[in-house]
N, C-alpha and C positions, 0 to 999 in steps of 0.2 A: 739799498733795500729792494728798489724794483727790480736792479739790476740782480737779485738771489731769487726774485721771483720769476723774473721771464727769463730765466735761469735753469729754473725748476721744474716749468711747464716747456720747458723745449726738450728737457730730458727725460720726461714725461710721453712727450708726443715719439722722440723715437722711441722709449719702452714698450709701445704700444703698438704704433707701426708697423717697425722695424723686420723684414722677414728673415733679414741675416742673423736673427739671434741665435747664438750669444755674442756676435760680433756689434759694435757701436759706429756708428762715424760720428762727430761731433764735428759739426762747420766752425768758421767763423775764427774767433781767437783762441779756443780751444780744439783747434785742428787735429786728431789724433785716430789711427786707425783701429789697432787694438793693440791689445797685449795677452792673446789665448796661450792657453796651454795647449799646443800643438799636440804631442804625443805622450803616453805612456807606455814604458815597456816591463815587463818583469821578468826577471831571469829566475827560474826555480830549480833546487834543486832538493831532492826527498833520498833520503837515504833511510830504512828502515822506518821509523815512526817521529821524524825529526826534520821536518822541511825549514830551508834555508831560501830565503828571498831580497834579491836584491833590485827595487824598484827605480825607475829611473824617468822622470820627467823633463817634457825641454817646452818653454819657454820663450818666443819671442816677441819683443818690442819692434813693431812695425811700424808706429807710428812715427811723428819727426818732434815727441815731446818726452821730455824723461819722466816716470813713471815709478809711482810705487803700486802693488798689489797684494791681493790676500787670495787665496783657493784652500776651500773648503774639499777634502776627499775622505771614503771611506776605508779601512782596513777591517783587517781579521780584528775580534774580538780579542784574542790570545796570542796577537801578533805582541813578541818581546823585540820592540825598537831600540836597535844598538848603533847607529852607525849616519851618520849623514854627512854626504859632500856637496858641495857649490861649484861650480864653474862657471867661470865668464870669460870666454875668449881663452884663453893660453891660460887662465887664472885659477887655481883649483885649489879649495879650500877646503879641511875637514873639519866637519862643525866642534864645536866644544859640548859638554853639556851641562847644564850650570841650572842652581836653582832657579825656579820659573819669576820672580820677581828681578833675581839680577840679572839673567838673562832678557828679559822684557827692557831692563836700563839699557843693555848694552848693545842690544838693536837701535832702540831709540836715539843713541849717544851717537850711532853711527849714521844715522841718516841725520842729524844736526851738522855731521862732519861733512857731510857730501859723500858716503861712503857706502859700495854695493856692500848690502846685508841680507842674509836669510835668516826665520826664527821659525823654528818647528814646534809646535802645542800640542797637548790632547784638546778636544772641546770632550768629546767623550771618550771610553776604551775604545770604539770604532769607528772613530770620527777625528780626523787630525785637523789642524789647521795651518797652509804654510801662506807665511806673508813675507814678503821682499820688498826690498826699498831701493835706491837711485840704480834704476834701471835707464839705461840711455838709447837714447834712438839706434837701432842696428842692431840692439845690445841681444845674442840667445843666451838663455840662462839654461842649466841644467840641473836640477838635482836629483842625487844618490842618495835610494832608504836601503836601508841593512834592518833587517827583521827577519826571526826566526818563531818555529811555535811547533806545537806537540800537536801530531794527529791521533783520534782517536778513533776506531772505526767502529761499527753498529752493524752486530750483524753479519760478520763478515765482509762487511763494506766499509771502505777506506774512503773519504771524502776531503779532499783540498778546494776549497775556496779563494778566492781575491774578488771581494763588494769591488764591484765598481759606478753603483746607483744608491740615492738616496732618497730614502721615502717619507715622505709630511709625514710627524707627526702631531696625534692629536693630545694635546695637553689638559691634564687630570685637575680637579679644581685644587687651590691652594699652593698649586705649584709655580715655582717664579719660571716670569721668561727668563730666556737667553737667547746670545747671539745665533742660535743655527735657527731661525724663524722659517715658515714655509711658502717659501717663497721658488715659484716650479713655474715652467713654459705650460702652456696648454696642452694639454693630451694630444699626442700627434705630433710636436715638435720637437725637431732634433738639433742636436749640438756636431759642430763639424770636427770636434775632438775624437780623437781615435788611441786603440790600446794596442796594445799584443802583448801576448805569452810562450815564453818558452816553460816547459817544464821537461828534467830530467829526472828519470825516475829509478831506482833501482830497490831491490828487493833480496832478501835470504831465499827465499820461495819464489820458485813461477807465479810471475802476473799474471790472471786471468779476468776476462770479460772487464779490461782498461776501455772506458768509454768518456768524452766531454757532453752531458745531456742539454749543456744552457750551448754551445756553440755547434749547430751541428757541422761547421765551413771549418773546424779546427782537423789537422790532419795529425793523424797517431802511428807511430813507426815504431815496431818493436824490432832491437838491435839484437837481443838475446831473450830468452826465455825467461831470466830476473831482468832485465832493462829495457826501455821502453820509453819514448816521448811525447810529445803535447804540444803542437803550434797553432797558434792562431794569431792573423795578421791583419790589421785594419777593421778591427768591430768599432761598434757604435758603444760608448758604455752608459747603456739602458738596462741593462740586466749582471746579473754576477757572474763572473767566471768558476765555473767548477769539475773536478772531472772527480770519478768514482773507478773504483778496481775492487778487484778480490786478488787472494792471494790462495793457489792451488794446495790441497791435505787436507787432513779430516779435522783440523783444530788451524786458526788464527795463531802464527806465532807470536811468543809472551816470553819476556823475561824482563830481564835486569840492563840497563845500562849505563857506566859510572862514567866520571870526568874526574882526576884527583888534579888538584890545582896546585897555587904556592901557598895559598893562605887557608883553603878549605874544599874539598872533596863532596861531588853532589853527585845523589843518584837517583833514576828513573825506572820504576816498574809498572808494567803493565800487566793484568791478568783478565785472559778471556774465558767468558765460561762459555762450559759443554753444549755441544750443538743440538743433544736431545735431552730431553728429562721426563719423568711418568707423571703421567695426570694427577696421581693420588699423592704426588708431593704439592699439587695446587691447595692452598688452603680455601676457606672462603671469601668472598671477595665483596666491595661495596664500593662500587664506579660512580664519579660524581660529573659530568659531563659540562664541562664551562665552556661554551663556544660563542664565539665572535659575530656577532650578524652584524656590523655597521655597513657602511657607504663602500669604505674602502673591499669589505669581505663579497661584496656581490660579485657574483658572476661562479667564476672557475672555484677561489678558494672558497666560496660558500656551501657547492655541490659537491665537494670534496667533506666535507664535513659531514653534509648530508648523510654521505656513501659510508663513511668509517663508522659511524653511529648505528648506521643497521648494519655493516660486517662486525663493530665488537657486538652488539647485540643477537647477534645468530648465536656466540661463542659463550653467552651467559648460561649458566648452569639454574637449576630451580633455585639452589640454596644461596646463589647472588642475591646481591640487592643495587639499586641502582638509583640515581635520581639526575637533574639536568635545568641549567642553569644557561637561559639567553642572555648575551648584555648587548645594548649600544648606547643611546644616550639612556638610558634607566634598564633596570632587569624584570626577566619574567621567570618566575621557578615553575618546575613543573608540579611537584608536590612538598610539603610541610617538612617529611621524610623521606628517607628513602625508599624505593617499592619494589617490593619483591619481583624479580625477571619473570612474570610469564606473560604469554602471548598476548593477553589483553593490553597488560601495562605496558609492553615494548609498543604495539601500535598505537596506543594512548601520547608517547613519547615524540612515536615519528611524526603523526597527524600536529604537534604541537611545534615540532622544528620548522614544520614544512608551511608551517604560516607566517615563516619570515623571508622575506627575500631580500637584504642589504639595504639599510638606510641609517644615517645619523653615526653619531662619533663615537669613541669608542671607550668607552669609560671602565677598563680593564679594572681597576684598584677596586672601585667598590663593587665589583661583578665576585672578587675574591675573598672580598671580605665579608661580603654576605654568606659564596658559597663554604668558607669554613666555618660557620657557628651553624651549617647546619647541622642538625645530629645524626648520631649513626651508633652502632650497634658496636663494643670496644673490641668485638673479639673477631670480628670483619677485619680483616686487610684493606683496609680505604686508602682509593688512589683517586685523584684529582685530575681530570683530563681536560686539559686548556687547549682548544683552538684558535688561533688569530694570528694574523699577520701581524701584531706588536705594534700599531702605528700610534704611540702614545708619546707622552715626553715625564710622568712620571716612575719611570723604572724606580728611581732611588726610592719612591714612596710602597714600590709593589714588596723590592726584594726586604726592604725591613717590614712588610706582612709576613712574608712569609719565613724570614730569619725569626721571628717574634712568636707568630700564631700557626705556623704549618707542621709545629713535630706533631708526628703520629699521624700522617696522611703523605702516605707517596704521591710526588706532584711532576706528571710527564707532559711537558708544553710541546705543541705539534705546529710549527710556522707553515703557514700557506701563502704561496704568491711570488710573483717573480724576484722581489727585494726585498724580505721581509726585515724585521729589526731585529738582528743577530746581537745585539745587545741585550734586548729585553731577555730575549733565549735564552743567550749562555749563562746571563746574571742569575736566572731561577734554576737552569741545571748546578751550577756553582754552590748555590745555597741547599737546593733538596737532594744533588749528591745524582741527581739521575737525568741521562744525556735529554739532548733534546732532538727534535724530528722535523726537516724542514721539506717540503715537496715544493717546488717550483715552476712545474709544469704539470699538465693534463697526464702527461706520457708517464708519471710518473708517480700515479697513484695507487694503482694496482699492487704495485712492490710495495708502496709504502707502508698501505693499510697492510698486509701481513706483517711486515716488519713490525710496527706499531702492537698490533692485538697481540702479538706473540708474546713482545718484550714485556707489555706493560701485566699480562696474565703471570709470570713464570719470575718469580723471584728463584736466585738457586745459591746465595750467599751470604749467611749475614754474620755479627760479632768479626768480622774482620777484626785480624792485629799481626804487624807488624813489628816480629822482634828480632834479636841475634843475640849469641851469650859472651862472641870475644869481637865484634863490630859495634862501636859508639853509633846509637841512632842519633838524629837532634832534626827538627823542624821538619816533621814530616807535615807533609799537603797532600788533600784538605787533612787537618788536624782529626778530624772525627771521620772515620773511615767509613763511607758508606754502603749500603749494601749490594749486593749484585746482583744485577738481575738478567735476565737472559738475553743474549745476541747484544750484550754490552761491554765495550771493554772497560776499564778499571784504570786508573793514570794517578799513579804516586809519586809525590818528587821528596827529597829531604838532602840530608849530609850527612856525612859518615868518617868516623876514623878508625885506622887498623884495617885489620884484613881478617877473611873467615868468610863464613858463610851467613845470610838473611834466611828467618823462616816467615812466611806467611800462613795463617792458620784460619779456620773459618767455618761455622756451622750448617752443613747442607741444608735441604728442603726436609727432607726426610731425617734430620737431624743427627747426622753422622760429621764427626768432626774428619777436618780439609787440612791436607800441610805437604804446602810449596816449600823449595829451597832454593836460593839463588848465591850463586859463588859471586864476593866483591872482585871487580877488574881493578889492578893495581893502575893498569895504563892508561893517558889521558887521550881516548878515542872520542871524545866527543864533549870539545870545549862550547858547543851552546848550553850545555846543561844548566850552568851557573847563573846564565841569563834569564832563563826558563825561569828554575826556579824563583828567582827574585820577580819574576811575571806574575807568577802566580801567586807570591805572597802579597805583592799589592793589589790584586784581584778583593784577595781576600781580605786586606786592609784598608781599600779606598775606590778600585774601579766600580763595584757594585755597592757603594753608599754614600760616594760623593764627600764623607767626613770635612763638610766645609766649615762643622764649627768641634771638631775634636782633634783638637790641636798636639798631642802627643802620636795619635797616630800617622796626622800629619808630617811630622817630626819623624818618623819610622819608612814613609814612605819615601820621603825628600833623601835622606841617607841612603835607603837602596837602590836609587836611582842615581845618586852619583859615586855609589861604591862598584855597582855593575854597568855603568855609562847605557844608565834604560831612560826610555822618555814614560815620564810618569803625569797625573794630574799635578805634581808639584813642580816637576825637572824639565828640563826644555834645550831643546840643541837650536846652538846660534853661530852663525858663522860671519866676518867681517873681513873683508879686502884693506888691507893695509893702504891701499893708494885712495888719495882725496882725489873725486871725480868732478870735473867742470861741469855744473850745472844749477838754474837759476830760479826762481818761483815758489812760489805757494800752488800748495794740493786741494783738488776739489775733489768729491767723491761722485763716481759713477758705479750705478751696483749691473748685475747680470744675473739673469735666471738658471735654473737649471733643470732639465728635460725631469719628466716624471717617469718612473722606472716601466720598464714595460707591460701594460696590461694593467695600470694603474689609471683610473677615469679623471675625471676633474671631481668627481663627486669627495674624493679623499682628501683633497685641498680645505679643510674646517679644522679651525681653530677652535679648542675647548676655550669656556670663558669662566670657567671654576663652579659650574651649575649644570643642567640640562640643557641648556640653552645653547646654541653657536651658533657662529657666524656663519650667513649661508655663501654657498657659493655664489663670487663674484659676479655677477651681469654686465659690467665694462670693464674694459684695459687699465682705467683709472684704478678699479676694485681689486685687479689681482695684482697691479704693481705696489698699490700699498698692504696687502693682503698677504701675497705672492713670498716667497722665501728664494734670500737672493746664495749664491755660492761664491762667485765670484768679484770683484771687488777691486778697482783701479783707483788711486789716487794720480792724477793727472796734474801736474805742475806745470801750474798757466802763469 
């Protein structure tokens, strides 16, 4: 017993210490140096509107003790995960992938064996989890992700992501912990991990205005007028990688893309709407303004809010109506109702934002559920305009708000800050059908707010349907065809049998009926389809509600996941080395922190406690290592 306590507190003192974090030395009879994840690299490649990524981590045991560990990283939200390898030494394993419970045996069976193992998780749709077992002194490990996913672009902006930061969240009352707790180094502290990106890009249309705005050290080579590259070599990963393009003509190209397989044929349409439209197809309109002021929002993404709020309010007409909704740890409305746009009531609006400047946690759920029972006028077009960087931990509680209580309110979420929670994002674009808006930096507002005012003003598409009279449709996504609204693209996936022509059909602004036609390709040019699809059917049956206690859709998700070898919240890839490895001991656990994304204070380290109430930030090294949210994760065999 004493010997677990001055144990405890030695581990302690270096947590505390320590300036080599996230590296440990541990004296004495648990001698060991570390075991970091040295590099990450990603190899991209984008072909039309269908990027293909294959990610590659290495791994070394530097220590002279064998070692098991866990690292916590994040992904695309719509990353469809097909593929994993292990290496150790000459030893190259490609994973299996097996339901998440037999798979969890069959790690564990191996490290009883004495046997190198990996097992890949979701903890969330953007949050993976990889843990490895009898690692031996010398030993580098490597592992190979295979994921693919569907771009969609805004605007005529094309935008590719890879999170490589993860930001605290603040947790909503009633909701259970879990393992991703938030536990982060102190603002200012860096991890000696490093990334790089290749990306290769190709296009039907001239790329133009190809730029990376999160790296500016990334170097861009265009080989051809459609092809074009993306390197970046040695970043610090405190921020996301991203780069954005246009593609040159008067319209975003749109079509059809199939994949005919052996068992079943999947296909992918996209339709972008027209770059102009008339004012007198705007209907009325009634803006409900939800924006973010906590701890986390101060600073940059708080005066970005400011700013969009008086640009959409220059753009209010007399016949709008508006109203506006603070949350952090409790909310302030600004009126009963909504209030008609004129000049008194907008400055009435701004003088009432501008007496918040970032504090307290962020209590999203009830910020949205007050803001839809307020009332409003049926014949108004109501859109719902949410600001916040998403640092919550009940999404599952927000998206069944708004799967339940948001028909009949357009709802456009705007993420600010350098790492925002692209989960919370896509979960509400997912359910209300309409993309979402992330700006990341200062440089990068100006663009956005047009973007933003324009899309959210300008519906130009609605009653979508998708039919054919001699092609079998089945499973199209999203099942309810949402509406279109401007400088948006449209992303349909389903299956199909026979041959012939699709029409898509659709109600203008001004109320003139729309019809597309797209020829089915018999030939299979593009076998990620099938992956896709089964991505986004579990999206839609389990990433964004957790279904931990609806057991038949459960049941639905664990099958597509080992029919399309996807990693799902239920399926899981594990890999195991056939040779018993010579080594001795019992495992103690040592945890590690992880850098706060950049531009993120200490002030966003608070834990909701299921009230108003949280825990404040930390005052000793004691406070934020038990406080603290760890990532990384060494079982050290003493």
């Amino acid at each position: 017993m004493k010997r677990g306590i001055l144990l405890f507190i030695f581990l302690i003192s270096i947590a505390v210490g320590s300036e080599n974090s996230p590296y440990f030395e541990i004296a004495g009879h648990h001698e060991i140096d570390c075991f970091p994840l040295k590099s990450s690299h990603s190899e991209v490649t984008i072909t039309g509107s269908i990027a293909k990524i294959t990610l590659t981590q290495i791994y070394t045991n530097e220590g002279n003790k064998t070692i098991d560990a866990t690292y916590l990283f994040p992904a695309s939200s719509g990353a469809a995960v097909h593929g994993m390898l292990m290496k150790i030494g000459n030893r190259t394993i490609r994973a299996e992938i097996q339901e998440k419970t037999k798979a969890r045996q069959t790690f564990e069976e191996a490290k009883k064996q004495k046997k190198s193992a990996s097992l890949l998780t979701q903890k969330r749709p953007n949050l993976f989890s990889m843990e490895m077992a009898t690692i031996l002194p010398g030993d580098q490990l490597t592992l190979t992700l295979e994921y693919s996913e569907i771009l969609k672009p805004n605007s005529g902006d094309y935008e590719f992501v890879i999170p490589t930061a993860i930001g605290p969240r603040y947790r909503e009352r009633d909701t259970p912990s879990d393992s991703i707790e938030n536990h982060f180094l102190n603002e200012g502290k860096q991890t000696p991990t490093r990334f790089s990106v290749n990306v290769n890009l190709s296009s039907p249309l001239p790329i133009q205005r190809l730029a990376c705005p999160s790296h500016e050290q990334s170097t861009i080579t265009f080989t051809s007028k459609t092809m074009a590259s993306v390197n970046l070599n040695e970043a610090e990963p405190d921020r996301d990688f991203m780069i954005r393009y246009q593609l040159s003509g008067p319209r975003i190209l749109s079509g059809l893309l199939s994949h005919k397989g052996s068992e079943e044929n999947t296909f992918l349409i996209q339709l972008e709407p027209p770059r102009e439209i008339k004012p007198q197809d705007i209907p009325e309109r009634d803006f409900i303004f939800v924006i973010d002021v906590s701890g986390s929002m101060k600073g940059f993404p708080l005066n970005l809010a400011k700013d969009l709020f008086r640009e959409l309010a220059e753009e209010l007409r007399p016949e709008d109506r508006f109203n506006m909704l603070l949350f952090a740890g409790a909310n302030k409305v600004l009126s009963g109702k909504s209030l008609q746009a004129t000049k008194a009531n907008i400055e009435r609006a701004i003088d009432f934002l501008n007496s918040s400047d970032g504090t307290g946690g962020t209590r999203l759920l009830n910020a949205l559920e007050e803001a839809l029972e307020l009332p409003h006028n049926q014949d108004h077009s109501r859109s719902l305009i949410l600001i916040s960087d998403g640092y919550i931990k009940a999404e599952t509680k927000v998206f069944d708000l708004i799967k339940n209580k948001g028909s009949g309110t357009n709802i456009f979420p705007l993420g600010v800050g350098s790492s925002v929670n692209r989960h919370l994002l896509e979960g509400l674009s997912h359910f209300t059908g309409r993309d979402h808006f992330i700006v990341t930096h200062s440089s990068e507002s100006d663009t956005a707010v047009t973007r933003f005012k324009n899309i959210i003003s300008t519906p130009v598409l609605t009653n979508i349907q998708i039919t054919s009279e001699t092609v079998t449709l089945s499973d199209l996504l999203p099942a309810r065809q949402p509406d279109l609204f401007y400088g948006q693209t449209l992303s349909l996936v389903g299956k199909w049998q026979g041959s012939g022509t699709i029409y898509m059909t659709g109600t203008t602004g001004n109320g003139e009926k729309l019809t597309q036609s797209f020829e089915i390709q018999k030939s299979s040019t593009h076998p990620s389809l099938p992956t896709l699809w089964a991505r986004t059917k579990v999206k839609e049956l389990s990433d964004f509600a957790q279904l931990t206690d609806r057991g038949t859709e459960k049941k639905q998700v664990t099958e597509l996941g080992l029919k399309h070898h996807l990693l799902t919240p239920f399926t899981s890839f594990v890999a195991v080395t056939e040779e018993i490895r010579e080594t001795e001991g019992k495992s103690i656990l040592v945890k590690q922190a992880k850098p706060l994304p950049l531009g993120v204070s200490n002030s966003a380290k608070v834990e909701g406690s299921g009230s108003s109430n949280n825990i404040p930030e930390p005052s000793s090294g004691l406070l934020i290592l038990l406080v603290g949210a760890l990532t990384l994760s060494l079982r050290i065999r003493s």
